[in-house]
C-alpha positions in Angstrom: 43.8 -12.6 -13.8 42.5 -11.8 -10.4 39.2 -11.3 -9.6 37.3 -7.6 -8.9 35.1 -9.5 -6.3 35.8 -9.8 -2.7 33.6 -12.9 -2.5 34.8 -13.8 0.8 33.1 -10.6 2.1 29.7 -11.1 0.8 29.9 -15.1 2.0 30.7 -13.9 5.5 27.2 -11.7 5.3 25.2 -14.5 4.3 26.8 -16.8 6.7 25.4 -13.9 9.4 22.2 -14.0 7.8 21.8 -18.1 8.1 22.6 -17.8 11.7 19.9 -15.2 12.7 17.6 -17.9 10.4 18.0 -20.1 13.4 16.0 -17.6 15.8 12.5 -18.1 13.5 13.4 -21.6 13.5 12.1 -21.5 17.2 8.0 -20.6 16.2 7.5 -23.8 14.6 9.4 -26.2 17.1 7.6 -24.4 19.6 4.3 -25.3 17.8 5.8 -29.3 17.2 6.1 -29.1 21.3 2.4 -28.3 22.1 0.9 -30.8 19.5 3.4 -33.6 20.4 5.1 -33.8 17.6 8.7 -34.7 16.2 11.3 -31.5 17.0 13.9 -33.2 15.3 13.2 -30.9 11.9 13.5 -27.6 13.5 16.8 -28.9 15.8 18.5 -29.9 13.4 18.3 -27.0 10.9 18.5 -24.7 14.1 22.4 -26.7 14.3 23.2 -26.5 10.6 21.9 -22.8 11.1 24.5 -22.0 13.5 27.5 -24.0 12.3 27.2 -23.5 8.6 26.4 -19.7 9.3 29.4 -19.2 12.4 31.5 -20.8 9.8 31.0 -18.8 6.9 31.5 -15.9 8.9 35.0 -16.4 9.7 36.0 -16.4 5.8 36.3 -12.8 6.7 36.3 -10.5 10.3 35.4 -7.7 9.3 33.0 -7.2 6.2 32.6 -4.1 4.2 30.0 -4.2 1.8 31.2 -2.9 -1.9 28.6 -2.5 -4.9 30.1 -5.5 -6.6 29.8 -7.4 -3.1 26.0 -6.6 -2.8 25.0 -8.2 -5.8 26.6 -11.2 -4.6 25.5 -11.2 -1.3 21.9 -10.5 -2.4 21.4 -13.2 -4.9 23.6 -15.9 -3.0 21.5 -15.1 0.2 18.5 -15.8 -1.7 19.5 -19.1 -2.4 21.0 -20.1 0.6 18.2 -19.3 2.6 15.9 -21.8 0.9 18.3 -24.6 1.0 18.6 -24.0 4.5 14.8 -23.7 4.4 14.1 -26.5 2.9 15.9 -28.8 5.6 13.3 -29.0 8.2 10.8 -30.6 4.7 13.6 -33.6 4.3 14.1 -34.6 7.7 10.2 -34.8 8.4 10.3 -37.0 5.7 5.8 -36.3 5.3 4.5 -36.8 2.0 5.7 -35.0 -1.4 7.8 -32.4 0.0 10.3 -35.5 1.5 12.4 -35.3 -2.1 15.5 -33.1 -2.5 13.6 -31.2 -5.9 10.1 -30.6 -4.0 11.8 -29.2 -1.0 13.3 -26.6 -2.4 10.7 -26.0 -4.7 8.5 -25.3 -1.6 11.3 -23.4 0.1 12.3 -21.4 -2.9 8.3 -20.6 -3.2 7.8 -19.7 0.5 10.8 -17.3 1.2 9.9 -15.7 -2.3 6.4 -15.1 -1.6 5.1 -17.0 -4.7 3.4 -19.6 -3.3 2.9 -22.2 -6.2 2.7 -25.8 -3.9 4.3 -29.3 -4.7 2.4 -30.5 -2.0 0.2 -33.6 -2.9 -2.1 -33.2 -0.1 -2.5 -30.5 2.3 -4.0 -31.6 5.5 -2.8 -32.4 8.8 -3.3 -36.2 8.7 -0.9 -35.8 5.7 2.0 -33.1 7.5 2.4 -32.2 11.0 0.9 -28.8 12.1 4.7 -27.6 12.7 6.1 -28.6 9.4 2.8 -26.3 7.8 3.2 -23.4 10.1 7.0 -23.7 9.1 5.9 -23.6 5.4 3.8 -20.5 6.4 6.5 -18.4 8.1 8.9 -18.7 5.4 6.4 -16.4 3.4 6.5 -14.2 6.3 10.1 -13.7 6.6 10.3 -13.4 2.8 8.0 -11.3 2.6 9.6 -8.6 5.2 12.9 -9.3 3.7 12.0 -8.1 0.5 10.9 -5.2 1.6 14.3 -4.4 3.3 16.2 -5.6 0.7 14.4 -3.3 -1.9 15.0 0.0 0.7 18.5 -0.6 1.9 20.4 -2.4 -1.0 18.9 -2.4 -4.3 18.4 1.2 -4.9 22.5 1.6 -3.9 23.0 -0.7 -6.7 20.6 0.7 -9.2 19.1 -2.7 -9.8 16.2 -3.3 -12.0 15.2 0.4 -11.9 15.0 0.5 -8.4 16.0 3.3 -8.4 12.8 4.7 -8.9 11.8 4.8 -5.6 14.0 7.7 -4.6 12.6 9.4 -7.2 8.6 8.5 -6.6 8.6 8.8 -2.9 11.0 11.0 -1.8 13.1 10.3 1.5 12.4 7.0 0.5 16.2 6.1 0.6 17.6 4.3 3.3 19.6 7.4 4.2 17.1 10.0 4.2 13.7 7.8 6.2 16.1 7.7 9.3 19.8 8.6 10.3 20.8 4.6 10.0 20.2 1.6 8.2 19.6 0.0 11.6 16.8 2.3 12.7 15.2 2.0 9.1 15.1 -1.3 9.3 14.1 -1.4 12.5 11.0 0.8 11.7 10.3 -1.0 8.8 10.1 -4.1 10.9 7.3 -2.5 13.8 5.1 -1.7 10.9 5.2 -4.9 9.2 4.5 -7.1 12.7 2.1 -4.5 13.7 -0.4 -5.2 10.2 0.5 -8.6 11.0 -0.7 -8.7 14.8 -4.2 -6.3 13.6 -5.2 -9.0 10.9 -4.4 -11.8 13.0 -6.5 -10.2 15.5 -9.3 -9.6 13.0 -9.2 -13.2 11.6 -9.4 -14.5 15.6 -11.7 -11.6 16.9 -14.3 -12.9 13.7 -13.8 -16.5 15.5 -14.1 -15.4 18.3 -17.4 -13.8 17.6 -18.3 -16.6 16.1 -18.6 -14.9 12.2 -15.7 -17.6 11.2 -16.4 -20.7 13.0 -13.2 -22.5 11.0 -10.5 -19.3 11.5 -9.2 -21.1 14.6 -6.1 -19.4 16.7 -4.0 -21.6 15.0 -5.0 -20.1 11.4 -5.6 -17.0 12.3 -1.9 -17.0 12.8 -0.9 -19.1 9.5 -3.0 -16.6 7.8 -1.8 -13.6 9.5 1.9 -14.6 8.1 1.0 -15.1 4.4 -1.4 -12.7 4.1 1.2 -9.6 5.1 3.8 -11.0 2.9 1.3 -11.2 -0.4 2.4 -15.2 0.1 -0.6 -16.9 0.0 0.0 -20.3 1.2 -2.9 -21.8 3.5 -2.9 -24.8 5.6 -6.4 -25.4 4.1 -6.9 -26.9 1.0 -9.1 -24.8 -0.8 -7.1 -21.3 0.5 -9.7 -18.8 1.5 -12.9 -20.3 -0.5 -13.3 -22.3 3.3 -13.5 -19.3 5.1 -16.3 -16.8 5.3 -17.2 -13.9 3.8 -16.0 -11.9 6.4 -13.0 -13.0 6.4 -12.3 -12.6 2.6 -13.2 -9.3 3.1 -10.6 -8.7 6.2 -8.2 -10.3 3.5 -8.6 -8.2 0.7 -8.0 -5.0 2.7 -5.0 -6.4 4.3 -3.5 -7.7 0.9 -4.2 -3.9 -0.1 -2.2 -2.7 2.5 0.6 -5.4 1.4 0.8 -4.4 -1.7 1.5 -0.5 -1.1 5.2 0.9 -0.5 5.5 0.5 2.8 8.2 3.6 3.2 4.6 5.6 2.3 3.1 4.2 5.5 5.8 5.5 7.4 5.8 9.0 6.3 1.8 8.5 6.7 2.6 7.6 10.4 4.7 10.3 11.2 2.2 12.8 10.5 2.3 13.5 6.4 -0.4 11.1 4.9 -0.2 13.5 1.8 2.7 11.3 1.0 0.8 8.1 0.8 -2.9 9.5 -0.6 -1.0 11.4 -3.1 1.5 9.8 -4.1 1.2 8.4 -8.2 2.0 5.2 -7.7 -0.6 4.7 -5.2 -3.3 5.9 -7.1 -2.2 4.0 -10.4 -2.2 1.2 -7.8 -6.1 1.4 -6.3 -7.0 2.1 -9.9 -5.8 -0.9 -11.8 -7.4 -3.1 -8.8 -10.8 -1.1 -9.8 -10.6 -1.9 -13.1 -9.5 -5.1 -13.0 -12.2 -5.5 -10.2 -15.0 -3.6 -12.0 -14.2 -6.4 -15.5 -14.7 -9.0 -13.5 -17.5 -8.0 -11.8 -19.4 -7.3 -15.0 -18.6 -10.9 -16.5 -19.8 -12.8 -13.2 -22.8 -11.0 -12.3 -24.1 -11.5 -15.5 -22.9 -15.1 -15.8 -20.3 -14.4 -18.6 -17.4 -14.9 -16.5 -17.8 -18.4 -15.4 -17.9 -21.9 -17.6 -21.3 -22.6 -19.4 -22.6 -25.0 -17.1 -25.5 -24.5 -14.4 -23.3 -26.0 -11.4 -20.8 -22.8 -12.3 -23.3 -20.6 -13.2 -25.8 -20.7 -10.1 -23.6 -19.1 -7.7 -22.5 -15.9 -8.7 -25.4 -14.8 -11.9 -27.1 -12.3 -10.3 -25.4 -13.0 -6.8 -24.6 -8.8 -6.5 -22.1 -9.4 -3.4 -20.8 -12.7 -4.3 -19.4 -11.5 -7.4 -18.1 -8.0 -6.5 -16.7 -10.2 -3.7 -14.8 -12.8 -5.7 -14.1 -10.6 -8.4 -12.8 -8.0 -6.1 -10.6 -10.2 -4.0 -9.3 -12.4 -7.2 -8.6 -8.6 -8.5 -6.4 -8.2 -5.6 -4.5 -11.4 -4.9 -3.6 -11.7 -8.6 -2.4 -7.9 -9.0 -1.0 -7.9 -5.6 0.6 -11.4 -6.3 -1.0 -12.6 -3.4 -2.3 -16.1 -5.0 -5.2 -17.1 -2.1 -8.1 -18.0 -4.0 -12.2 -17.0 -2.4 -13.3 -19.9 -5.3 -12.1 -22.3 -7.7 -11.3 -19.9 -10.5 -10.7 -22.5 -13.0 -14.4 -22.8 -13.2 -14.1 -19.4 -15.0 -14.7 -19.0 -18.6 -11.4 -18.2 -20.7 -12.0 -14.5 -21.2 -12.7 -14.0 -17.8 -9.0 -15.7 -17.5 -7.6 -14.0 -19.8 -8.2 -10.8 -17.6 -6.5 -12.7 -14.6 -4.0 -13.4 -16.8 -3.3 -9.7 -17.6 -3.2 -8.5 -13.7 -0.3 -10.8 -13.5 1.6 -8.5 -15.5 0.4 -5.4 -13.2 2.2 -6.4 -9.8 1.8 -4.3 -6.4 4.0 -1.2 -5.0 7.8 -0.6 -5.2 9.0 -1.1 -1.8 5.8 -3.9 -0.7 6.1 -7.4 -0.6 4.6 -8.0 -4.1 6.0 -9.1 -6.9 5.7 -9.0 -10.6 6.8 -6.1 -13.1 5.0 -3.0 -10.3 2.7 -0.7 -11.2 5.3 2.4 -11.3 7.3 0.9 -14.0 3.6 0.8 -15.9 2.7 4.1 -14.9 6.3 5.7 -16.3 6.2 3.2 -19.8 3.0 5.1 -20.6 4.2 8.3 -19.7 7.3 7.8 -22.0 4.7 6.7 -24.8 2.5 10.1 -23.9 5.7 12.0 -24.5 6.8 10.5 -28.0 3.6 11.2 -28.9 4.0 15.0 -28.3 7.2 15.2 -29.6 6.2 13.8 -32.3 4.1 16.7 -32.9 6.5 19.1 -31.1 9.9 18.0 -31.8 11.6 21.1 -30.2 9.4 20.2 -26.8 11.3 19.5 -23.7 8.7 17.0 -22.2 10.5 15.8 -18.5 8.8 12.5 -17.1 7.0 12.8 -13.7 5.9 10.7 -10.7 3.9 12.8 -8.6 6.0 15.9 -7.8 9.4 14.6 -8.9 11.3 14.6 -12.2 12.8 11.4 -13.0 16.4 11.5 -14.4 17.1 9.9 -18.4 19.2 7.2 -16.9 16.2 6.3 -14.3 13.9 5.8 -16.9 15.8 3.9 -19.6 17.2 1.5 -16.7 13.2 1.0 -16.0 12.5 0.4 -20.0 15.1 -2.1 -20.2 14.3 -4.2 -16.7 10.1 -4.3 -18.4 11.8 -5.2 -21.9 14.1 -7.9 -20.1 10.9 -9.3 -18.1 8.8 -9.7 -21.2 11.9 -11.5 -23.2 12.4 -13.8 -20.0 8.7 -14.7 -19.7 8.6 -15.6 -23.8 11.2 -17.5 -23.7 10.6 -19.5 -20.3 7.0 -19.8 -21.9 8.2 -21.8 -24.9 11.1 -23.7 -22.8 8.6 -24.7 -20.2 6.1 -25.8 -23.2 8.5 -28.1 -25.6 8.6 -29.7 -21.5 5.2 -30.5 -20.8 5.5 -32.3 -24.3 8.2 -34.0 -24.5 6.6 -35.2 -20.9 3.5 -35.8 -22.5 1.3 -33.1 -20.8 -1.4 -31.6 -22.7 -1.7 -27.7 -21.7 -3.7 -24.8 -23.5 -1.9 -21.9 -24.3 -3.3 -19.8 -21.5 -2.0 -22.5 -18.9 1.6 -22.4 -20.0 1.5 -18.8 -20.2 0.1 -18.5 -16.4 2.5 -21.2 -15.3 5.5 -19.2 -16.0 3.7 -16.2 -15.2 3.1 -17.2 -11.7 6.6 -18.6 -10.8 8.7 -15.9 -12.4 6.2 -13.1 -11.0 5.9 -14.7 -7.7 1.9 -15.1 -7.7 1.7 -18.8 -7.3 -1.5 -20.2 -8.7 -2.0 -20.2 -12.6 -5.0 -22.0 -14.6 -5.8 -25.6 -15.3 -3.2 -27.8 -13.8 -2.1 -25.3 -11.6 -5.3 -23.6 -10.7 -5.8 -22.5 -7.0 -6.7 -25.8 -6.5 -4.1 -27.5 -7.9 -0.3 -28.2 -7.5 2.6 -28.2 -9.5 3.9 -32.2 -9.5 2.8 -32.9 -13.1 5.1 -31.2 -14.2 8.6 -32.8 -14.4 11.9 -31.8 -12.1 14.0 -30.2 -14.9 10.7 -28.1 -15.1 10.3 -28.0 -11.2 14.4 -26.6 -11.2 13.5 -24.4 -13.8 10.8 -22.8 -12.1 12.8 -22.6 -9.1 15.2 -20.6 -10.5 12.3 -18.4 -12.7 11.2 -17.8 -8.6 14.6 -16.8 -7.8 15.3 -14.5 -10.7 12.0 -12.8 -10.4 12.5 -11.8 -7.0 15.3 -10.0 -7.2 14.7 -7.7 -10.2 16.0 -10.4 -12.4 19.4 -7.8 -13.2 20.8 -8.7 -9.3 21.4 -12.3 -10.6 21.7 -11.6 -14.4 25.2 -9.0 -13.4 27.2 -11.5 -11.7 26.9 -13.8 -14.2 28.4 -11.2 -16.7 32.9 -11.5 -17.0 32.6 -8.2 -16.7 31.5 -8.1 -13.3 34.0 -10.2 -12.2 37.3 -9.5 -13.7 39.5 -6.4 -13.8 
C-alpha cells in the first residue's frame, strides 16, 4: 500500500529551514569571539547546519507544500530544530547541559518558549557567556517562529482551532494582511525586532541612567530576546527578582505586548487601531490579567498570600507597590506564559498558588508568542455555555456565536471544543503518568507541584511550584520524565492536533 504522504517534500523544507539556522548561529560565536572564548560550539553546528540542511534539500528540487505535507513539515521542523539546537550544549561540554537528555531538554525548552531549565547552576563561572546568550536566542527565534507558523500554516490546515483567527481578526489570514506569504512574513518580522530593539533600549537606557545598575549591555540584550518571545530564560539566577523595579515594570508592559495577536498590531500600525482596542480577544485578554492581578494583590497586601512566617511576610504586608508590583507582573508572566519570576513565589501560601496555578490554564493571544490553551478559545467555551443556557429556555432560538463583529462557523467552534477537551485529557493523564514517576523515583511532590509541573512543560510557561519553582530546576526529576516533558513541550506547541494527525493510519495511507 503506498503512502498518501510525499514525505520527501516536507524533509526537503526542513532541510531549508536547518540551513538558514546556521545564519543565527553567528550572534553567539560572535559574542564567544569578544570574551575569548571557545568558537568551536557555534562552528561546528554552523557545519552540521549547512550539510545536514543542503542535503536534505536534494531529497526533492522542487517542493510544493500539500496539506498532508504541512503537518509533517511542521512537527518534524520542530523537532529537528532543537536537536540541531542542542549541539552547540554537547560540544561545550559546561556543566549539566553536557548530557544527550539535558541538551535537548534545554533546546526543546528554548525554541518552544517554555523555559523550564536543567541547568544546575546558572552563572558565568559555571557556562560561557556565548553558550547563555545561545540559550537565550533560541527563545527568540522560537518565539518569532511561532508566530509565523500560527499565521501562514496552521490556519490552512485547520489545526487545533486555529482557525479561529480568521474569524476573530479579520484579514488576519496570510492571504488577506498582504498580497504574499513573503511580505507577511516579512512584516511580521519588522515588528517583532522592532519591540525587541525598544525594550532592549529601555532595559540599557535604565542602565544607562543608572536606575538598573546590574541591566548591563550584555543583559539588556539577553533580556530583550526572552522577553519578546514570552521565553523567560535569564542569564541570572534569580530571573528578574535581581533587577529593579524599573525594570520589572519595563517587563510587564513588554510581556503585554507579547502576549497580544501580533496581526492586531499591524492593522493598528497601518492606521486602524479599532482593530486592536476593539477587538474581543483583546479585551478578554487585559481582563483576565486584572483579575488575576487584582486576587493577588488582595492576598499579598494583606499578608494572605505569602507563607506564615515573618521573613515572607515583611516584604510585601502592607508594601502597596510591592505587591501590586509582584502580583501584577507574576499575573502576567504566568497568563502570558512568560515564566520570569520578580520573587521567589514558592514563598507564597497555597491558595495564593492555587490562583497561579489557574492562569496557567488562561494562556496569551492567538497569533503571539504565548502558549497555553489562549484566551479566545475561553472566551468562545463560555459563549457556547451562554447559549445552551438560552436555548434551553428558548429552544426554537437561533443563537450564532460571536467574536467581536464576526460570526464564527459550527465547524470553527466544535474544532475549538474538541482541541480544549483534548488539552484537559492530555494534561490528566501526563499528571498522573508524571506522578506514578516521581514515585517510583522516590520523589515526594504535593499535588499542586505535579499538577504545575506538567502544566508548565505542556503549556510552555516554564516554572511550576516546589521543586520547580522559579528558583528551581528540573534535574530531580528522572530522564524518562525529562523525555517525557520534552515531548509534553513539543506537543503543546503546536496545537497538540499537528503532531497527534500524523500519527493517525489514516493520514498516511490511501
Amino acid at each position: 500500500m503506498d503512502t498518501h504522504v510525499e514525505y520527501r517534500i516536507s524533509l526537503s523544507l526542513v532541510g531549508t529551514v536547518l540551513k538558514y539556522m546556521s545564519i543565527p548561529l553567528f550572534v553567539p560565536l560572535t559574542v564567544a569571539i569578544e570574551y575569548g572564548e571557545s568558537v568551536l560550539p557555534f562552528a561546528l553546528t554552523i557545519a552540521v547546519a549547512i550539510v545536514v540542511g543542503a542535503g536534505l534539500e536534494r531529497l526533492h528540487p522542487k517542493p510544493e507544500l500539500g496539506h498532508r505535507e504541512g503537518f509533517l513539515f511542521v512537527a518534524l521542523t520542530w523537532l529537528a530544530v532543537p536537536l540541531l539546537g542542542s549541539l552547540p550544549y554537547l560540544v561545550a561540554g559546561q556543566g549539566t547541559v553536557a548530557m544527550p537528555v539535558n541538551a535537548l531538554f534545554e533546546s526543546m525548552s528554548g525554541f518552544t518558549t517554555t523555559g523550564a531549565t536543567v541547568l544546575g547552576e546558572i552563572s558565568f563561572e559555571r557556562h560561557s557567556r556565548s553558550i547563555l546568550m545561545w540559550r537565550q536566542l533560541t527563545q527568540w527565534l522560537g518565539g518569532m517562529g511561532i508566530i509565523v507558523l500560527m499565521v501562514a500554516i496552521l490556519p490552512q490546515l485547520s489545526v487545533g482551532g486555529a482557525q479561529v483567527m480568521e474569524e476573530e481578526a479579520p484579514g488576519f489570514s496570510i492571504e488577506r494582511l498582504t498580497p504574499g506569504i513573503r511580505e507577511t512574513a516579512r512584516m511580521l518580522w519588522q515588528i517583532y525586532v522592532g519591540f525587541t530593539l525598544l525594550v532592549f533600549g529601555l532595559y540599557y537606557g535604565l542602565h544607562l541612567v543608572g536606575t538598573a545598575p546590574n541591566m548591563t549591555f550584555y543583559n539588556a540584550v539577553a533580556h530583550a530576546f526572552t522577553t519578546m518571545p514570552t521565553g523567560g530564560f535569564s542569564p541570572e539566577a534569580r530571573s528578574m527578582e535581581v533587577f529593579s523595579p524599573a525594570i520589572q515594570w519595563t517587563a510587564m508592559a513588554f510581556m503585554l505586548v507579547a502576549g497580544t495577536n501580533f496581526a492586531l498590531f499591524w492593522h493598528a500600525f497601518n492606521g486602524d487601531p479599532d482593530r486592536l482596542f476593539g477587538n474581543s480577544e483583546f479585551r478578554s485578554y487585559v481582563g483576565a490579567i486584572g483579575i488575576v492581578g487584582a486576587i493577588l494583590l488582595v492576598f499579598l497586601a494583606t499578608g494572605l498570600g505569602v507563607a506564615e512566617t515573618p521573613v515572607n511576610v515583611g516584604p510585601l504586608a502592607g508594601d502597596v507597590e510591592s505587591s501590586a508590583r509582584h502580583a501584577l507582573f507574576q499575573s502576567l508572566a504566568f497568563i502570558t506564559t512568560t515564566g520570569y519570576a520578580s520573587m521567589d513565589f514558592n514563598s507564597w501560601s497555597t491558595p495564593t498558588q492555587t490562583v497561579l496555578l489557574f492562569a496557567m490554564f488562561l494562556g496569551g493571544s492567538v497569533g503571539s508568542a504565548a502558549g497555553s490553551v489562549k484566551i479566545i478559545r475561553w472566551y468562545v467555551i463560555q459563549r457556547v455555555i451562554r447559549r445552551e443556557l438560552y436555548t434551553d429556555v428558548h429552544p426554537d432560538a437561533v443563537v450564532p456565536i460571536r467574536t467581536s463583529s464576526e460570526v464564527l462557523d459550527e465547524d470553527t467552534v466544535h474544532g475549538l471544543l474538541a482541541f480544549t477537551l483534548l488539552f484537559l485529557l492530555l494534561f490528566a493523564v501526563s499528571t498522573v503518568l508524571i506522578y506514578f514517576d516521581t514515585v517510583r523515583h522516590g520523589l515526594s511532590l504535593s499535588t499542586l507541584e505535579v499538577m504545575s509541573t506538567t502544566m508548565a512543560t505542556l503549556g510552555n510557561i516554564g516554572p511550576g511550584f516546589g521543586i520547580v519553582g522559579p528558583m528551581n530546576n528540573y534535574l530531580p526529576f528522572s530522564e524518562t520524565a525529562r523525555l517525557y516533558m520534552v515531548f509534553l513541550m513539543w506537543i503543546g506547541r503546536l496545537e497538540i492536533l499537528t503532531v497527534l494527525v500524523i500519527l493517525t493510519p489514516a493520514y498516511w495511507w490511501k
